[in-house]
C-alpha positions in Angstrom: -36.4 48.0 -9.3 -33.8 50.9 -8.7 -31.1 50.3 -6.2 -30.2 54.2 -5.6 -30.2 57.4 -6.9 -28.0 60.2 -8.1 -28.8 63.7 -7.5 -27.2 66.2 -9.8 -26.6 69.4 -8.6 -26.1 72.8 -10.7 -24.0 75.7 -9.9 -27.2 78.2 -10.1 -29.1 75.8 -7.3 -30.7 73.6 -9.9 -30.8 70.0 -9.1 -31.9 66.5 -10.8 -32.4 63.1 -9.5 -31.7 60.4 -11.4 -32.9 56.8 -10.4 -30.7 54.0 -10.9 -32.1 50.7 -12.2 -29.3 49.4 -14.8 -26.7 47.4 -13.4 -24.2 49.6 -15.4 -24.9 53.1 -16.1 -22.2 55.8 -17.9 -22.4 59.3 -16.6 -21.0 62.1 -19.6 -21.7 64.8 -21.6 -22.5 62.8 -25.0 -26.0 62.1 -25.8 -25.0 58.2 -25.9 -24.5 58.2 -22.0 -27.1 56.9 -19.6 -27.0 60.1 -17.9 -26.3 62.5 -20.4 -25.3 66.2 -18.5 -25.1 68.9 -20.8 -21.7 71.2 -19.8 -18.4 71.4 -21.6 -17.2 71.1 -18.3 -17.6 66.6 -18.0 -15.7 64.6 -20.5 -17.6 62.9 -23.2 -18.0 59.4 -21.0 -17.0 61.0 -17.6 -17.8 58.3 -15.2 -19.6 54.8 -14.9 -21.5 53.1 -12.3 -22.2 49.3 -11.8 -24.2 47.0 -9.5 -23.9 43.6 -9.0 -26.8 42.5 -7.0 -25.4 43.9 -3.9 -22.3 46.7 -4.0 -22.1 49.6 -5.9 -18.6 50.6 -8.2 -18.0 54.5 -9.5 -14.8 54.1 -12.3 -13.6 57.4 -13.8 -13.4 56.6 -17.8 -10.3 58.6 -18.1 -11.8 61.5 -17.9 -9.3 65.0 -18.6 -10.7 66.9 -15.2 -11.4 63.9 -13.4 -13.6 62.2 -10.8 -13.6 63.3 -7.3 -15.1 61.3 -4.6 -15.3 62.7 -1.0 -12.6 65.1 -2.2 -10.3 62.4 -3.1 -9.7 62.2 -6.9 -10.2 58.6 -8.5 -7.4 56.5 -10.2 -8.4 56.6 -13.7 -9.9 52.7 -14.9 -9.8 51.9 -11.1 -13.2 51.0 -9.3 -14.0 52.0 -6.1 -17.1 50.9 -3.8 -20.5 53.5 -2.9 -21.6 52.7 0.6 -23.5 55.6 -0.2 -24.0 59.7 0.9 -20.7 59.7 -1.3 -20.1 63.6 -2.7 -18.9 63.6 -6.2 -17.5 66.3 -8.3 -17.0 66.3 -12.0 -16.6 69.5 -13.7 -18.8 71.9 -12.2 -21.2 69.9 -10.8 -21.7 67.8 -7.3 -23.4 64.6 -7.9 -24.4 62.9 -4.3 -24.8 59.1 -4.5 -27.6 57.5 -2.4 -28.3 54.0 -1.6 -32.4 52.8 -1.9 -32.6 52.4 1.6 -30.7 56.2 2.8 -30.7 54.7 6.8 -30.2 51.5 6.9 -29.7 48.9 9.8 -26.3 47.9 9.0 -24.6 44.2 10.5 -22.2 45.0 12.6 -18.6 44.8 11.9 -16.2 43.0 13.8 -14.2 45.2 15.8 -10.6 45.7 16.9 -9.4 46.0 20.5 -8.7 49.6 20.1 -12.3 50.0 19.5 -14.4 52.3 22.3 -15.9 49.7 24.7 -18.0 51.0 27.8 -19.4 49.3 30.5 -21.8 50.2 33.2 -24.2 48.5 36.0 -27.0 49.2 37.7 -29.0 47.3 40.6 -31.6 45.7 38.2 -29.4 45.4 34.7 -26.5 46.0 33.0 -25.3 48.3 30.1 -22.3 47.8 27.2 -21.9 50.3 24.8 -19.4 50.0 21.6 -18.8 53.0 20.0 -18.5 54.0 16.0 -15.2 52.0 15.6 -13.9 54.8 13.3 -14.2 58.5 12.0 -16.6 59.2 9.3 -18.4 61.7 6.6 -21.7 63.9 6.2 -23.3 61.5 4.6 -21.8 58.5 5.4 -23.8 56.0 8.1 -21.8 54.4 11.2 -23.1 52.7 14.2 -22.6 51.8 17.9 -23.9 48.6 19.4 -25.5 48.8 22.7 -26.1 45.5 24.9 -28.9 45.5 27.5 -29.0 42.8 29.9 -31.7 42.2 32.4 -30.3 41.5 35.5 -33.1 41.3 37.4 -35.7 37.9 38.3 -38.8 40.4 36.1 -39.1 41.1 32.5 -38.4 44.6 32.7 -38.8 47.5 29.6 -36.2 49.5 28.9 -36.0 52.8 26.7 -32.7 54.6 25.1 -32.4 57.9 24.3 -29.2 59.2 22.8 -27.8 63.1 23.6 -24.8 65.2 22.7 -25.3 65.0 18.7 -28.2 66.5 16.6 -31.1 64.3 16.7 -31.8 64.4 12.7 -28.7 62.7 13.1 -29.3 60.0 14.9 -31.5 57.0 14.7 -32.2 54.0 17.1 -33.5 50.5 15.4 -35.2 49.9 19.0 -35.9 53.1 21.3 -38.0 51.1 23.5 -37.1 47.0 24.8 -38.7 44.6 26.3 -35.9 41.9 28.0 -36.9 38.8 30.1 -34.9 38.1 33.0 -30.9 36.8 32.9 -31.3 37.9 28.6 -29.8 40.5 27.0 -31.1 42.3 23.4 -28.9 44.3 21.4 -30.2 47.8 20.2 -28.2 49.6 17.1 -27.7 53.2 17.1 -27.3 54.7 13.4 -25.1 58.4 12.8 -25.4 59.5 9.7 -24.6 63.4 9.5 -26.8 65.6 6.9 -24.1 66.7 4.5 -24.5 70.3 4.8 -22.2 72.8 5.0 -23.6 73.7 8.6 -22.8 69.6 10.0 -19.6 70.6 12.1 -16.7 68.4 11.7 -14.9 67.3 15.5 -15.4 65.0 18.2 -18.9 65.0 19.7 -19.3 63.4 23.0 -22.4 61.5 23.1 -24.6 60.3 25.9 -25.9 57.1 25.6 -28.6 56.8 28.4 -30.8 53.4 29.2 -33.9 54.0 31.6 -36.1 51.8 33.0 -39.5 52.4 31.6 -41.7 52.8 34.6 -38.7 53.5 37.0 -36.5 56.2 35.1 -34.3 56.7 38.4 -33.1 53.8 37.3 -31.0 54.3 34.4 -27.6 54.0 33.5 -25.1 56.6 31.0 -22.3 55.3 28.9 -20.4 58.8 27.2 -18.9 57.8 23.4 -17.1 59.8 21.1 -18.4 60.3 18.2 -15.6 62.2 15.4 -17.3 63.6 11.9 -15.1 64.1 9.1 -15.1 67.8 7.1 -16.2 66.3 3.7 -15.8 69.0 0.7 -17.9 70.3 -2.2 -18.2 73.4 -4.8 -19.7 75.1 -6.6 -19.6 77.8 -9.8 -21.4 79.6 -12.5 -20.2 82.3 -15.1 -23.5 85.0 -14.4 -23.1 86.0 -18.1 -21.2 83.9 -21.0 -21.0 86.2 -23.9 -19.0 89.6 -23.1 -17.9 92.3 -25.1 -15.0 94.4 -25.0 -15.0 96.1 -21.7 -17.4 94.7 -19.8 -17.0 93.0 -16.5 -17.2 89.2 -15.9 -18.8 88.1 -12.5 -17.9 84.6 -11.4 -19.9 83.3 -8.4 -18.3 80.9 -5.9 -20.2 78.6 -3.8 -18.8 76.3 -0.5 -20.8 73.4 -0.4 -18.6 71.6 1.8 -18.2 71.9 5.7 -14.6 72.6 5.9 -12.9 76.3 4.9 -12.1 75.8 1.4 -9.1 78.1 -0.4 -9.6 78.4 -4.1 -7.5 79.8 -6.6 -8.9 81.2 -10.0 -7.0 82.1 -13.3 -8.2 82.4 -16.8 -6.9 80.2 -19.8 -7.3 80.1 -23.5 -6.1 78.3 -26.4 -4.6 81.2 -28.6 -3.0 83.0 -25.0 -4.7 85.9 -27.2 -6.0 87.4 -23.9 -5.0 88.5 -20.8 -7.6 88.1 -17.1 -7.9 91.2 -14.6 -9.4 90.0 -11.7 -10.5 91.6 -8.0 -9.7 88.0 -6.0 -7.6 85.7 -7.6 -7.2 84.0 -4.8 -9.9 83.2 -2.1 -10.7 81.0 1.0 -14.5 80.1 1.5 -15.9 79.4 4.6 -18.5 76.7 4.9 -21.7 77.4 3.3 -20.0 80.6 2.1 -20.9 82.8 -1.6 -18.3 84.7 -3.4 -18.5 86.8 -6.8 -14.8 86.9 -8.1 -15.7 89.7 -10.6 -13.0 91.0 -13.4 -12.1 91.5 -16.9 -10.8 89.7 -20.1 -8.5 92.1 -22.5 -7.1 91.1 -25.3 -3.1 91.0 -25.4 -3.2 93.1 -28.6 -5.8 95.3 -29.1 -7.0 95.4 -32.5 -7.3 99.0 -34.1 -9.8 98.4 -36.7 -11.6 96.2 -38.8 -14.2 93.5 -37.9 -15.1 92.3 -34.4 -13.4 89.2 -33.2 -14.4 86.5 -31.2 -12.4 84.8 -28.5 -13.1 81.8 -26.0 -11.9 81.5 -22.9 -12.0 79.4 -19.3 -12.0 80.8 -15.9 -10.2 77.6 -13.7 -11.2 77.4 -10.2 -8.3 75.1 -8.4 -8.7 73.9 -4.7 -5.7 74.5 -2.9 -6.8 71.5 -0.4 -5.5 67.9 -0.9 -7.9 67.7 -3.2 -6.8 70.0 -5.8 -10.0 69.6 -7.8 -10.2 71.8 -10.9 -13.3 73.5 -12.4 -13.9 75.3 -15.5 -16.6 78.0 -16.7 -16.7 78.5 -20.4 -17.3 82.0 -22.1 -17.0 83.9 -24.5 -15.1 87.7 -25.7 -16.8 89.5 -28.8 -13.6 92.2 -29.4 -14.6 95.4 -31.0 -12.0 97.0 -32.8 -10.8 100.9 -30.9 -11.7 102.6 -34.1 -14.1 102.1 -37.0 -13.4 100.9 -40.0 -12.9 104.1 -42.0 -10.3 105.9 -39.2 -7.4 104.8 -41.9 -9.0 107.8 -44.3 -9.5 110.4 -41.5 -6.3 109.3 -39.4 -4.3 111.9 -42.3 -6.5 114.9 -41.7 -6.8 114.4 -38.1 -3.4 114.2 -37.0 -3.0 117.1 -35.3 -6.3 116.6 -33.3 -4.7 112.9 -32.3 -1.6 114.5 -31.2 -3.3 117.0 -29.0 -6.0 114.4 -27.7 -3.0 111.7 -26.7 -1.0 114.7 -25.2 -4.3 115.2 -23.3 -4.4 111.6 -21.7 -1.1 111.6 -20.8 -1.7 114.6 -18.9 -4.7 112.8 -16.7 -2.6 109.2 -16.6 0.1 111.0 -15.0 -2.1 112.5 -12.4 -1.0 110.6 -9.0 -4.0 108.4 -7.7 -6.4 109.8 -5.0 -5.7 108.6 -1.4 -8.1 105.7 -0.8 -10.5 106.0 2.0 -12.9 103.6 4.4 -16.0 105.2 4.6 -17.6 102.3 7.5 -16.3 98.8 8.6 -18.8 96.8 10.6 -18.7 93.9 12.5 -21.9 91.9 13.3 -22.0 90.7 16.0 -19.2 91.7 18.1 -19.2 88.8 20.6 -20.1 85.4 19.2 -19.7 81.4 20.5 -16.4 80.0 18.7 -17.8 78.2 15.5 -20.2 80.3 14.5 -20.1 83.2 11.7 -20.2 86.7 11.7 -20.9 88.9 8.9 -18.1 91.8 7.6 -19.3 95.2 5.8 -18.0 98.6 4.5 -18.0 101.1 2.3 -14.8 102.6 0.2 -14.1 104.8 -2.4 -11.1 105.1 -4.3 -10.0 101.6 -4.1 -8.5 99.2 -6.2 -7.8 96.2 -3.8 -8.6 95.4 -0.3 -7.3 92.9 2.1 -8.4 91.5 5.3 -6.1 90.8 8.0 -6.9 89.2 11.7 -4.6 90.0 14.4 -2.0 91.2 12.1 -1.9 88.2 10.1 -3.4 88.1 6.5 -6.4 86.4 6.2 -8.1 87.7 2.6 -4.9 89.2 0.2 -7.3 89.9 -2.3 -10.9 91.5 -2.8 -12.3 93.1 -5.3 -13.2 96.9 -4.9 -16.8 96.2 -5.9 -16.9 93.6 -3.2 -18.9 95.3 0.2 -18.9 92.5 2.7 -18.6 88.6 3.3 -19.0 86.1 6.0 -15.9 84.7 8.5 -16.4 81.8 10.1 -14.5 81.9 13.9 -13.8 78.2 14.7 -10.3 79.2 15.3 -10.5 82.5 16.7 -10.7 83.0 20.7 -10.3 85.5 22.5 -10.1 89.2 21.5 -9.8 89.7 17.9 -9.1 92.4 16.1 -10.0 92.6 12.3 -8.3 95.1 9.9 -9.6 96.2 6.7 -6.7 97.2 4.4 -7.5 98.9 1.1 -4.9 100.5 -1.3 -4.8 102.6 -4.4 -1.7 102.5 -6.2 1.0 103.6 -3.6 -1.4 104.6 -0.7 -2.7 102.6 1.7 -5.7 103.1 4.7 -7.3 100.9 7.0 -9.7 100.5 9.4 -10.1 98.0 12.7 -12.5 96.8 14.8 -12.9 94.4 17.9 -14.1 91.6 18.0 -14.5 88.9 21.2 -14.5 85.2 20.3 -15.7 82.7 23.9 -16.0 79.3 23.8 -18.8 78.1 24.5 -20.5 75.9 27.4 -19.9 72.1 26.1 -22.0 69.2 27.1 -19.3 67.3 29.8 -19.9 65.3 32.2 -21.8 65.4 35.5 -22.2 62.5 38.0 -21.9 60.8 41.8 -20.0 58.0 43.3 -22.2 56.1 44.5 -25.4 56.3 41.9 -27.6 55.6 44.7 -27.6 55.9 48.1 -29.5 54.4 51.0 -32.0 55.6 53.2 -31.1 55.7 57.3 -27.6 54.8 56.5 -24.1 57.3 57.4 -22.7 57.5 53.8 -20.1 59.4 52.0 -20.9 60.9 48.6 -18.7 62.6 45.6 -20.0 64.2 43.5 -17.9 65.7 40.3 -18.2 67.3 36.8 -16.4 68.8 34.2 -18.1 71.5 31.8 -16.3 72.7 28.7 -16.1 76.1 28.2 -17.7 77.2 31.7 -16.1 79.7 33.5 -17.7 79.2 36.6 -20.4 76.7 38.1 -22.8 76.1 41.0 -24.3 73.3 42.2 -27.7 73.1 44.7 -29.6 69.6 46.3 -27.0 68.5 48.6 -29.6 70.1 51.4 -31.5 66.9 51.2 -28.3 64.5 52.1 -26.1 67.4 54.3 -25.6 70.3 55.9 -24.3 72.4 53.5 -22.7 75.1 55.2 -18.5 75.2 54.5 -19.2 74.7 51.3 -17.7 77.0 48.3 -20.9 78.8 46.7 -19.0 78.7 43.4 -16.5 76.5 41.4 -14.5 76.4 38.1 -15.6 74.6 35.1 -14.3 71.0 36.7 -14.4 69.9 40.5 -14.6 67.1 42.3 -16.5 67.3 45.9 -15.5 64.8 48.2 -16.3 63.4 51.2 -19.7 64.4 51.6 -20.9 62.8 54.6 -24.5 62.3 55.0 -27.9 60.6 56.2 -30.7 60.7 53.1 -34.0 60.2 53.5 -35.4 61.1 49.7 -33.7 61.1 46.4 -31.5 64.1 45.7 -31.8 66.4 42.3 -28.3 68.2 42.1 -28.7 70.5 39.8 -25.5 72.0 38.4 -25.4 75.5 36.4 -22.3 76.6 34.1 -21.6 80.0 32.7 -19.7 80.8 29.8 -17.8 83.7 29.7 -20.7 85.7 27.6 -23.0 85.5 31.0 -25.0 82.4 28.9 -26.1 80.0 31.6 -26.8 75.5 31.0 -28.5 73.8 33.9 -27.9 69.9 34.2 -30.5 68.2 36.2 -28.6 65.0 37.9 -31.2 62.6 39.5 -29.6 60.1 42.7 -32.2 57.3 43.9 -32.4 56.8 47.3 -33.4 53.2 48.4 -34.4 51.5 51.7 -31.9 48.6 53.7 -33.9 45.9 53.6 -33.1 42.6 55.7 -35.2 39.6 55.8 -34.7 36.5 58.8 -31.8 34.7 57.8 -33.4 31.3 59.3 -36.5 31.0 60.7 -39.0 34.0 62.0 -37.1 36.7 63.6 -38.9 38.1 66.6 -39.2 41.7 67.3 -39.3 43.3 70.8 -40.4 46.9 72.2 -36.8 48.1 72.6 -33.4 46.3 71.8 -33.6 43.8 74.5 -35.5 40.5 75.0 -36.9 41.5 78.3 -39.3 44.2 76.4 -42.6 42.9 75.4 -42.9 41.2 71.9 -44.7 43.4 69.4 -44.6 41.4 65.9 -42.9 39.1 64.4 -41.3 39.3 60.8 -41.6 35.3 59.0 -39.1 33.6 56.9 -38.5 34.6 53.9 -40.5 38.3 54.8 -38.2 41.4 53.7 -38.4 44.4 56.3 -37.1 47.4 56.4 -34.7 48.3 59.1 -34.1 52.4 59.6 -31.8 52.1 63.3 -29.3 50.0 65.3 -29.0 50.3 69.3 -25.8 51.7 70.8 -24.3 48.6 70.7 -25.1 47.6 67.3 -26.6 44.1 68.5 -29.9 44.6 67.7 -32.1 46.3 64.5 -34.9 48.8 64.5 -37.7 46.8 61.2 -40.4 48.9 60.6 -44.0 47.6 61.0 -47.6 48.5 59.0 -49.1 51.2 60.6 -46.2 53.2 61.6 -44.8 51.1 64.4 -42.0 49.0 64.7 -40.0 46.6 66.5 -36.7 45.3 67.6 -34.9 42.2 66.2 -31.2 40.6 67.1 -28.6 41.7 64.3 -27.4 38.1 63.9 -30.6 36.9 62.8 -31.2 39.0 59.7 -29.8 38.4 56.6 -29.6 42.0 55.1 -28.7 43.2 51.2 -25.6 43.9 50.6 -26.7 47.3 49.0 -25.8 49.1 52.6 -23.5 47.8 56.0 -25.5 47.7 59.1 -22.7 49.4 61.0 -23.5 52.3 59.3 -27.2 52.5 60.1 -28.2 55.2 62.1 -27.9 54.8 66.1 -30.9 55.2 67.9 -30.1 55.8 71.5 -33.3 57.0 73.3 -35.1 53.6 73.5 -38.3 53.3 75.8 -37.4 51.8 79.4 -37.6 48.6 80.5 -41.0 47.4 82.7 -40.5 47.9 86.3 -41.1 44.3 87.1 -38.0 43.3 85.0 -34.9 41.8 86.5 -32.5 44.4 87.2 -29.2 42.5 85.5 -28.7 43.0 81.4 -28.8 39.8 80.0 -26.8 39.8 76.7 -28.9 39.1 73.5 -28.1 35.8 72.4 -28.9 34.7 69.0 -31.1 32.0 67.9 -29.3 28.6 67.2 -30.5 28.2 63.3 -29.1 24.6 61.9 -28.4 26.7 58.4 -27.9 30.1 57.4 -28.1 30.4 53.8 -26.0 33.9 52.1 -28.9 36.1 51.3 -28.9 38.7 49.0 -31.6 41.2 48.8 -31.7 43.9 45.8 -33.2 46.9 46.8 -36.9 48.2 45.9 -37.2 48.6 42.5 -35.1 45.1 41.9 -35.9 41.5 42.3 -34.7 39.9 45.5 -32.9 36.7 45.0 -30.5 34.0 47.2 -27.3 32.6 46.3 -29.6 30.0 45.0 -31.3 31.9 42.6 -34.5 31.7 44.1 -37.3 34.1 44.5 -37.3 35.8 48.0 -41.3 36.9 48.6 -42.2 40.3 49.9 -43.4 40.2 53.4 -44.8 42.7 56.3 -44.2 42.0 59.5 -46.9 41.1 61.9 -47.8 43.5 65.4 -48.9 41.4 68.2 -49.8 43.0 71.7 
C-alpha cells in the first residue's frame, strides 16, 4: 500500500508521478535507482527516501548540486522529515512530495502562550478560536481549533463558515454541529495553500464566523491571522542542444515559486575553450513569470581550417536568494573551421584580394554605430490593484541592450535586444509610477517612459457594534465602528431604524468609530457599510444587529395587571408564576410596568414584583405618560403602589427569545401568556 507520491516535474511542462510503496526508495540518474530520472543534471544516487510505518525522511546522498527542500539546501547524509507539499529541486527538476492522505485531520499540537487565542459570547453559546500557532508554506497543512459550547438549556445546531482566505484553501472537518446543552465540540479548520505561483504570500485576516442554524442572527465572529510563507521553485530547458558555429542559444526561464526570484546565468566548460555572449545575464522573475535568456557560444580561438570540432558546454542558472540553488543545461558546440580546408593553396594567389577584402572590413567596423531608437513602449493596464501584474511591450531597432528602470531606480540591467516585452509584478509599487525603457547602442543611449498608477486595494477589515444586540422599547446607546484597508472613503446606511439620523457626516475615512448613538429600536438593524478604493471600485459589508424583546416573568407568585399604572384601575389579566411577558413601557414614576397581553392589549403590573432579564434595565424602558383616567367613582387621594409581601424572591434570569430561560437554580423557566379578564 503506497504511503505518498512524488511528482516529477520537467522544465518543458512535462510531469510524472511516482507512487511510493518501499520503505526506502533512492531517487538518481543511474538505472540502479528506484526512481531512475534521466538528465545529466542529478547525481548518479541523488537523493533517498524512507518510511518507517509512520514519518517520512528525504537524505541528500552527497550529491555535487545538491538537494533543495522548500529552498533550503539539505546537509549532505543528514535526514530530514516530509510532513508533505514539500518543493524539491535537484538539478533541473521540481519534485513535490505528497502524503496518501493530501488534507488530513491533523491532532492538534500543544500550543505556547504566545499563540493567537480568541474569545467571544453570545446569549445562547459561546465561541474560542485558536489560531495556526505558526507561519507556513504552499503546500504545507496548518490548523486552528475552534471550541463551541452550548450555553443554552436546548441542543442547538451550529454551522461555521470561514472568510478572508481562498476557499480551495480551506477545509472544515465539521461545517455543521450538533451540541447538547452545557457541552462543547471542537471543530478543526485545515489551511493548506495550493502551491502555485499565484498563492500570495502575507498575513490574511480571516473571519471565523459560528451561526446558529435556524437562527443565523445569532452568530458570533472571531478575526485570526493567518501568515503564508513565499515558498520557491524553477524551472529551465536549453530549446536546442546541438549548435553550430553562429547560431544563437535560447535558454527558457521558468518561476515556479510565489516569491520574485533573481537569477544569475553564466556558461562553463571543462577546456575554458569558449567564451558565452549573452542578452540577460542577470534576471529577476516574477512569480509565475517566463524568460528566454537567448545568446551565443564562440570559441576563444577560432580555428582557421581543418575539421570541425566539437565542444560541450553548461549554461548555470544560480539563485541569488538564500537559497542559492544552482541549475545546469547541457549542450553542445559543432565549430566549423572560417575557411575550408584547401584556403592554405589559394591563400598565395589570393593575397592581394585578402588585403583588399580586410581593408574593406575595417572600413565598415569603424563606421560609428547608429543611434538606437524606441519605436512603442506600452503599458497594460495603466492603473492596476497593488499585487497584481501588468504586462510591458515595445519595439526597437538598433539595439544591443536594454534596461528597465522604475522611478529612476534600476529594476532590469539587462535584456536582450530580441526580447519585446515581459510581465512586472507591483506588490511593492504605490502610487504613481513611472517606468523607463533604456536602450543603448554602443555609446548612445534613448529611452522612453510611461505612467503608471499603483492603489491599494479595498481589504477585508473589520466591521461591528457594541452592543451585538439591542433591545426592543428600551433607550440605548450604540457604537458602531470599522476599519477598511485601502478605502479611501466609506458610508454607512440602517441607523434609520434605531435614530434619527440627521447631524450625521454622510461620509467617513477608511476607519471611524460612531459613538453615542442614542436610540429606541423596534426591528433588527442591517447597517450596511460601503468602501471605495481610490480606483472608484466599491465593497458593501452587510452587518446584521438582532433586536430582542425585555422579557420579565413574576418574581413570586402571580403578578396582577391593572388598566393603568395604579391599583384603583380595573384588573384586566393576570400574568402566573413562572409566565414570561413582555413589558414594552414604565409610568412616569417608574413604579409600575406596561406586559403585553394576546390580542393586542395589555396591562399594568408593580415593578417590584417582576423579576426581569438582565439583557435590558427597566429604567431605561420607554416612559409612557398618557395613561387612561381613573373611574369617576374612585377616591380622589393617590394611594402609593405597594408591593406584594412574597416570603422568597428567588434571582431570576431570563435569556432573551431565541435562548433558554433559566434561574440561578438552573431550572427551566416555562413560557407563559398572560391571561385578560374583564
Amino acid at each position: 500500500m503506497a504511503y505518498g507520491r512524488l511528482d516529477v516535474f520537467w522544465p518543458d511542462g512535462q510531469f510524472k508521478t511516482y507512487p511510493l510503496v518501499e520503505n526506502s526508495i533512492s531517487v538518481g540518474r543511474s538505472s540502479g535507482n528506484s526512481i531512475a530520472l534521466d538528465t545529466t543534471t542529478i547525481s548518479r544516487y541523488h537523493l533517498s527516501l524512507t518510511h518507517d510505518g509512520s514519518t517520512t525522511m528525504i537524505t541528500d546522498l552527497e550529491s555535487a548540486n545538491g538537494t533543495f527542500v522548500d529552498s533550503e539546501r539539505l546537509q549532505a547524509n543528514t535526514p530530514r522529515i516530509l510532513d508533505g507539499g514539500e518543493e524539491i529541486q535537484i538539478g533541473h527538476l521540481r519534485l513535490i512530495y505528497h502524503q496518501l492522505d493530501e488534507m488530513p485531520t491533523q491532532p492538534m499540537k500543544p500550543l505556547d502562550e504566545t499563540t493567537l487565542h480568541i474569545e467571544a459570547v453570545a446569549p445562547s453559546f459561546r465561541l474560542d478560536v485558536i489560531g495556526p500557532p505558526a507561519p507556513f508554506s504552499p503546500g504545507a497543512n496548518m490548523s486552528a481549533e475552534v471550541s463551541i459550547t452550548n450555553t443554552g438549556s436546548q441542543p442547538q445546531s451550529y454551522v461555521v463558515d470561514v472568510s478572508g482566505i481562498p476557499g480551495e484553501w480551506v477545509r472544515i472537518d465539521r461545517p455543521e454541529i450538533k451540541i447538547e446543552p452545557e457541552q462543547s465540540e471542537q471543530v478543526l479548520i485545515n489551511f493548506r495553500p495550493l502551491r502555485r505561483s499565484d498563492s500570495r504570500p502575507g498575513d490574511y485576516r480571516v473571519t471565523v464566523r459560528v451561526a446558529v442554524k435556524n437562527q443565523p442572527e445569532q452568530k458570533l465572529d472571531a478575526l485570526i491571522v493567518v501568515r503564508i510563507l513565499p515558498y520557491s521553485g524553477f524551472g529551465m530547458a536549453l530549446e536546442r542542444t546541438l549548435l553550430t558555429s553562429g547560431e544563437r542559444f535560447r535558454l527558457h526561464l521558468h518561476n515556479q515559486g510565489s516569491a520574485p526570484l533573481p537569477l544569475t546565468i553564466s556558461g562553463r566548460d571543462r577546456e575554458n575553450a569558449l567564451r558565452y555572449v549573452m542578452s540577460t545575464p542577470q534576471v529577476t522573475l516574477m512569480p509565475g513569470a517566463r524568460f528566454v535568456v537567448q545568446g551565443e557560444v564562440r570559441p576563444d580561438k577560432p580555428t582557421l581550417w581543418g575539421k570541425p570540432r566539437q565542444h560541450t558546454f553548461d549554461l548555470q542558472v544560480r539563485s541569488q536568494d538564500a537559497a542559492r540553488f544552482l541549475a545546469v543545461a547541457r549542450g553542445r558546440l559543432i565549430e566549423k573551421p572560417m575557411l575550408p580546408s584547401w584556403t592554405p593553396l589559394a591563400l598565395a594567389g589570393t593575397a592581394l584580394g585578402g588585403l583588399l577584402v580586410v581593408i574593406a572590413l575595417l572600413v565598415v567596423l569603424l563606421q560609428p554605430p547608429r543611434p538606437p531608437q524606441i519605436e512603442s513602449f506600452t503599458v497594460n493596464p495603466t492603473q492596476v490593484a497593488q499585487g497584481e501584474t501588468i504586462a510591458l511591450n515595445w519595439t526597437a531597432r538598433d539595439v544591443n541592450n536594454l534596461s528597465l528602470l522604475i522611478d529612476g531606480k534600476s529594476v532590469i540591467e539587462r535584456i536582450g535586444s530580441e526580447t519585446t516585452g515581459l510581465t512586472l509584478d507591483t506588490s511593492g509599487l504605490s502610487g504613481d509610477v513611472v517606468l523607463s525603457l533604456i536602450a543603448t547602442n554602443g555609446g548612445l543611449q534613448t529611452s522612453a517612459e510611461q505612467q503608471l498608477y499603483v492603489y491599494v486595494p479595498l481589504g477585508a477589515g473589520s466591521f461591528a457594534t457594541t452592543p451585538a444586540q439591542l433591545v426592543r422599547y428600551v433607550v440605548q446607546n450604540l457604537t458602531v465602528s470599522w476599519n477598511i484597508p485601502g478605502a479611501v472613503k466609506t458610508r454607512i446606511s440602517g441607523l434609520e431604524g434605531f435614530m434619527n439620523t440627521t447631524g450625521l457626516n454622510t461620509e467617513y475615512g477608511a476607519e471611524a468609530t460612531m459613538t453615542n448613538l442614542v436610540g429606541i429600536p423596534s426591528n433588527p438593524l442591517r447597517l450596511v457599510l460601503v468602501a471605495e478604493d481610490e480606483a472608484g471600485n466599491m465593497r458593501e459589508q452587510t452587518l446584521d444587529v438582532p433586536v430582542i424583546n425585555p422579557e420579565c416573568l413574576p418574581a413570586g407568585p402571580p403578578v396582577t395587571l391593572y388598566a393603568g399604572p395604579d391599583a384603583r384601575y380595573q384588573v384586566v389579566g393576570t400574568v402566573p408564576a413562572g409566565g414570561m411577558v413582555v413589558v414594552d413601557a414604565q409610568d412616569g414614576s417608574g413604579q409600575w410596568l406596561r406586559a403585553q397581553l394576546t390580542g393586542g392589549l395589555s396591562g399594568w403590573g408593580v415593578r417590584s414584583e417582576f423579576a426581569c432579564a438582565r439583557t435590558f434595565n427597566t429604567a431605561d424602558l420607554v416612559k409612557e405618560l398618557n395613561v387612561p383616567a381613573l373611574p369617576p367613582d374612585t377616591a380622589t387621594p393617590t394611594v402609593t403602589p405597594t408591593a406584594r409581601a412574597v416570603t422568597a424572591t428567588p434571582v431570576v434570569t431570563l435569556t432573551p427569545a431565541g435562548g433558554a430561560p433559566s434561574t440561578s437554580a438552573q431550572q427551566a423557566v416555562p413560557a407563559a401568556t398572560a391571561t385578560a379578564s374583564g
